[in-house]
C-alpha positions in Angstrom: -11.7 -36.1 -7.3 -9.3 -33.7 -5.8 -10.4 -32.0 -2.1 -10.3 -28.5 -4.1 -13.5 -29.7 -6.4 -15.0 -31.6 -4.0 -17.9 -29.6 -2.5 -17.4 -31.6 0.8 -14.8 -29.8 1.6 -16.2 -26.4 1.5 -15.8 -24.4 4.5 -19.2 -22.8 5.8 -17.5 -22.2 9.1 -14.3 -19.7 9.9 -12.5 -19.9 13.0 -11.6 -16.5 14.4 -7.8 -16.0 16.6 -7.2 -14.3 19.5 -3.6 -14.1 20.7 -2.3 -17.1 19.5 0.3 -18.5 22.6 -1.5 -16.9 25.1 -4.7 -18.9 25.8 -3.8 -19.4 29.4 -4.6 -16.0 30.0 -7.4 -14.9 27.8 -9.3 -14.0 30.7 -6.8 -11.4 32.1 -7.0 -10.1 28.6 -10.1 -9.8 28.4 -9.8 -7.3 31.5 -8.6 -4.7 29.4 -10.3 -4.7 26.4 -13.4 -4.8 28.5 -12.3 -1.3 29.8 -11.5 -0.1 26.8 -14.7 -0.5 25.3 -16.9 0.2 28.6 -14.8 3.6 28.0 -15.3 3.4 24.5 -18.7 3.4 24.5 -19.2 5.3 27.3 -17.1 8.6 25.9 -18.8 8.4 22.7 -22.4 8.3 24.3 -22.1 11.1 26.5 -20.3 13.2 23.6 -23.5 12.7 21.9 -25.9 13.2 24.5 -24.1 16.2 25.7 -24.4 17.8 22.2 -27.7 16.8 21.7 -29.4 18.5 24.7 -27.2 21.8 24.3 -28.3 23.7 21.7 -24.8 25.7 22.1 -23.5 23.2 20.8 -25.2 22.7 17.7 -23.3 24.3 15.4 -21.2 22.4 12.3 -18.1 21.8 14.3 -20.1 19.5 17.0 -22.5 17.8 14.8 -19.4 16.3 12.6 -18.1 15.6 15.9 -21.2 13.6 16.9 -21.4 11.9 13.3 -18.0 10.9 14.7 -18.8 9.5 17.8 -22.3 7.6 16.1 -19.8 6.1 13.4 -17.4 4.9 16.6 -20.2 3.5 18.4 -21.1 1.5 15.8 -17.7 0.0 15.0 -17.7 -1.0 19.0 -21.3 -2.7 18.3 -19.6 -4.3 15.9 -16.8 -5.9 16.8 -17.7 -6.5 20.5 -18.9 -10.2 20.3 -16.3 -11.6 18.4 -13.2 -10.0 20.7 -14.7 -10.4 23.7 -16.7 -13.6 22.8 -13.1 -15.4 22.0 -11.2 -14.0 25.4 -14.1 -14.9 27.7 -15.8 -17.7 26.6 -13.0 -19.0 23.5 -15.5 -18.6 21.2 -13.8 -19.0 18.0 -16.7 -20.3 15.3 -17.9 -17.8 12.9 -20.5 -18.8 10.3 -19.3 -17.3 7.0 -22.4 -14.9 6.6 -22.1 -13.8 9.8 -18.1 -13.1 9.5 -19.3 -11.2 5.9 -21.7 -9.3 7.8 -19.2 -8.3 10.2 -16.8 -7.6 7.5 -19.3 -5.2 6.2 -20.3 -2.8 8.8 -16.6 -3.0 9.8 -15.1 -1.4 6.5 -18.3 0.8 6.7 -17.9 2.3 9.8 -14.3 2.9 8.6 -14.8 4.1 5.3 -17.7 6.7 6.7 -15.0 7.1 10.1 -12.6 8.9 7.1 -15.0 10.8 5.0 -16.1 13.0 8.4 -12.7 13.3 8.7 -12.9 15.1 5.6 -15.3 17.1 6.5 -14.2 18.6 9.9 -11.4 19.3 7.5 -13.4 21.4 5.5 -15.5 22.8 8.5 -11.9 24.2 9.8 -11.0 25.7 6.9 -14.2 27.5 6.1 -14.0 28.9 10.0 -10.8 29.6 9.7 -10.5 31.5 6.0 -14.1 32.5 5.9 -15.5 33.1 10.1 -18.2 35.6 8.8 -19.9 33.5 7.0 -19.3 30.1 8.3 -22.8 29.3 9.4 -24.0 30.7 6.2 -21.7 27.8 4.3 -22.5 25.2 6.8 -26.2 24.9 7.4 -27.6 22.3 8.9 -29.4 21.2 5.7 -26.1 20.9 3.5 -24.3 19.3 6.4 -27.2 17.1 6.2 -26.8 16.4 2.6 -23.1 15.9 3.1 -23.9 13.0 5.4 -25.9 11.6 3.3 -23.7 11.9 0.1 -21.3 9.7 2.3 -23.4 7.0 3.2 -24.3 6.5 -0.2 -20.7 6.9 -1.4 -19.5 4.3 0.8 -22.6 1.6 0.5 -22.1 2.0 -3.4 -18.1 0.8 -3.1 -19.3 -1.7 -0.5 -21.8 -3.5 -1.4 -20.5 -5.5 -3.7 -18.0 -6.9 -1.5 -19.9 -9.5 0.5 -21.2 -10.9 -2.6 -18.1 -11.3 -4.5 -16.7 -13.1 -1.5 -20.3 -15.2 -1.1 -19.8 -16.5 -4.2 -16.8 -18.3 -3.7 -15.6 -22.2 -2.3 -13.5 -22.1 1.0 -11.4 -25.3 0.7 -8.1 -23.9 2.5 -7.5 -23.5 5.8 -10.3 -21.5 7.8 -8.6 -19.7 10.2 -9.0 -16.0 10.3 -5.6 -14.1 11.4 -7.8 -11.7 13.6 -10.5 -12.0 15.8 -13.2 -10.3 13.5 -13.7 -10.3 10.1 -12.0 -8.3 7.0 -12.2 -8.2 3.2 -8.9 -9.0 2.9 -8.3 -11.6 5.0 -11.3 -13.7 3.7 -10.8 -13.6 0.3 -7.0 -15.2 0.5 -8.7 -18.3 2.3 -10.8 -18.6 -1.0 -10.0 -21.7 -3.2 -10.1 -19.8 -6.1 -8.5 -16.9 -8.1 -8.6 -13.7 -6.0 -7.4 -11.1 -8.6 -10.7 -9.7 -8.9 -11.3 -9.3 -5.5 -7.9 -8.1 -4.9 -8.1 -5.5 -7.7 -11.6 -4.8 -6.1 -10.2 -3.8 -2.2 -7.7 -1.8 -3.7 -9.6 -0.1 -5.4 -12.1 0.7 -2.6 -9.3 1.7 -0.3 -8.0 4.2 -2.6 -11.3 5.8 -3.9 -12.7 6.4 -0.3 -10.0 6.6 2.2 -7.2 7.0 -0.2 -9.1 10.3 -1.9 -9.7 11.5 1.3 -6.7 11.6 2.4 -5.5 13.5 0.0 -8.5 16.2 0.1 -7.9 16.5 3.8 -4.0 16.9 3.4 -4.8 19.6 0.4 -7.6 21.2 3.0 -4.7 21.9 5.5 -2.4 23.0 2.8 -4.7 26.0 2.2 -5.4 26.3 5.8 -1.8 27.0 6.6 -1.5 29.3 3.6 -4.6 31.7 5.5 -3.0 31.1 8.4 0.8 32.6 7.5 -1.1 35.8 5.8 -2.6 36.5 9.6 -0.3 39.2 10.9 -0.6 38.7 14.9 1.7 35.7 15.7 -1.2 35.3 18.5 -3.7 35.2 16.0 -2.4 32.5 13.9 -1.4 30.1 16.7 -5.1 30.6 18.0 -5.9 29.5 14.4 -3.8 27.0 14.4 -4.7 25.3 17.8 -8.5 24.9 16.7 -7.1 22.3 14.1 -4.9 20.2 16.9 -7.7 18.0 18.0 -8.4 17.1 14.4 -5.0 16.5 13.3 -4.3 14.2 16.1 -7.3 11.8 15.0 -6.6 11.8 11.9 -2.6 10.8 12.6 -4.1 8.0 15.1 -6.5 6.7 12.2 -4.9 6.8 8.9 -1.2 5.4 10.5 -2.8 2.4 11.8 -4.9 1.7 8.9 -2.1 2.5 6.6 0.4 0.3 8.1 -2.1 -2.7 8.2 -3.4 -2.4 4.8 1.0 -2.7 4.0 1.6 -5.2 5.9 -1.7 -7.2 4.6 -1.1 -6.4 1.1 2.5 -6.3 1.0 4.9 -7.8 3.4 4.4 -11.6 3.1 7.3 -12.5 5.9 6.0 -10.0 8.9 5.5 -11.2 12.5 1.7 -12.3 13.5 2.1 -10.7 16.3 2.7 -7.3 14.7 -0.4 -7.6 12.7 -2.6 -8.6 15.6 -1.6 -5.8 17.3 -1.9 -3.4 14.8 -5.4 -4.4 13.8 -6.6 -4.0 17.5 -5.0 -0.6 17.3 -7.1 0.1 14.1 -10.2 -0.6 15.5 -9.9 0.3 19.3 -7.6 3.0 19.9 -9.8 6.0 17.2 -12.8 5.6 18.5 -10.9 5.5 22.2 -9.2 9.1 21.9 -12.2 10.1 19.3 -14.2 11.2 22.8 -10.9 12.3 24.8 -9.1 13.8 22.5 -12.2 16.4 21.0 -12.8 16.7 25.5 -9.6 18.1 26.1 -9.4 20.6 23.4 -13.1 21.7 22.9 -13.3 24.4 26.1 -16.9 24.4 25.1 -17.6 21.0 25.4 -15.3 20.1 28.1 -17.1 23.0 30.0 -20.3 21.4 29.3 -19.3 17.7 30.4 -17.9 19.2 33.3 -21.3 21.1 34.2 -23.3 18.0 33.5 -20.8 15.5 35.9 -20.8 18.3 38.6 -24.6 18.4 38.3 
């Protein structure tokens, strides 16, 4: 009997990499990521606490800002063990329901990460074509619904993921490419035919983060249209400046998921090293400028975060 029909050769374990050539040094890597995600976390908590406890701030803007900041922490909570667990201790072992679980709430927190997107997209053009009435558009009840329209969206595209993976033999090589767990790197170590599952991701990718996309690049389309009919030059760059925060996350988030989705999906010859890079960029560096970015340009909350660290 050949090793691919023998069940004895099934993997039940996958083994994660870190920085493959570098394994002298894991712990002066693990120096930095540890900052990045103390900061990380730390950003994204007292972006939410701070909006929380100031009811100036709760008004649509800042609560799809905190949805943001949730969604981050959760990705962190994530992925935490598995990067740090391989750069401090080498950790590498994975048991393949833990590494689907992992895949899961990864590609959740991202899919839900872009559909917010979406929606401070639309929260900007509503304030910025229709100020009079934005609170009367935005209530806290059909935000609420929003929310919960997205959640739903993305478990239904999700869920079947970790079963169509479950159900097949691992008989190839087991050793991931990153050092947590994605849909699309799983699925190739399958020893088995992985159209269906291929067919399946794209399709996910492009009916969540791919139609969002869009939506938000058609939001700022009409945005700059009401913009250009403002008649004070002042007025429209004052306009335009309340979007500059927003458009710089979504550059940071859809470039790196973009170009690692090609380079997975497409480019069979590219350098390890590339990818690796670009999928700690993915997860790390949104949810890093997430917190500074919304700081800086916010006067209202930076004032606030000031006020509370003076305090």
């Amino acid at each position: 009997m050949s090793p691919v029909n023998d069940t004895t050769f099934t993997h039940t374990v996958f083994l994660l990499t870190g920085i493959p050539g570098q394994e002298d040094v894991y712990l002066w890597i693990a120096i930095p990521f540890c900052l990045i995600y103390a900061i990380l976390i730390l950003g994204n908590s007292v972006i939410l606490f701070v909006i929380k406890t100031d009811p100036n701030l709760h008004e649509p803007m800042y609560i799809f800002l905190s949805m943001l900041a949730a969604i981050d922490l959760g990705l962190s909570i994530s992925t935490t063990p598995t990067i740090l667990g391989i750069f401090l201790f080498n950790s590498r072992e994975i048991s393949i329901n833990a590494c689907l679980t992992q895949m899961f709430f990864i590609h959740f927190s991202q899919f839900t990460e872009s559909s917010v997107l979406l929606f401070m997209a639309f929260d900007r053009f509503v304030a910025i074509s229709n100020p009079l009435r934005y609170t009367l558009i935005l209530t806290l009840p059909r935000i609420a619904m929003m929310g919960l329209v997205c959640v739903l969206r993305v478990l239904a595209v999700l869920l079947p993921g970790p079963f169509l993976l479950k159900r097949y033999r691992y008989c190839r090589d087991n050793v991931l490419s990153h050092s947590y767990c994605l849909h699309q790197e799983i699925m190739k170590l399958a020893c088995a035919d992985i159209t269906v599952n291929s067919i399946y991701g794209l399709s996910v990718s492009l009916l969540t983060m791919g139609l969002d996309a869009i939506l938000i690049f058609m939001s700022y389309l009409m945005i700059l249209k009401t913009v250009l009919k403002i008649a004070s030059r002042g007025e429209c760059l004052k306009a335009l400046k309340t979007c500059g925060s927003h458009l710089c996350i979504i550059l940071v988030f859809y470039s790196a998921e973009i170009s690692l989705s090609v380079i997975h999906r497409f480019v069979n010859n590219s350098s390890h090293l590339l990818e690796i890079i670009l999928g700690y960029i993915y997860l790390l560096v949104p949810p890093l400028m997430n917190p500074i970015v919304y700081s800086v340009q916010s006067t209202h909350l930076r004032a606030r975060l000031i006020r509370l660290f003076i305090k």
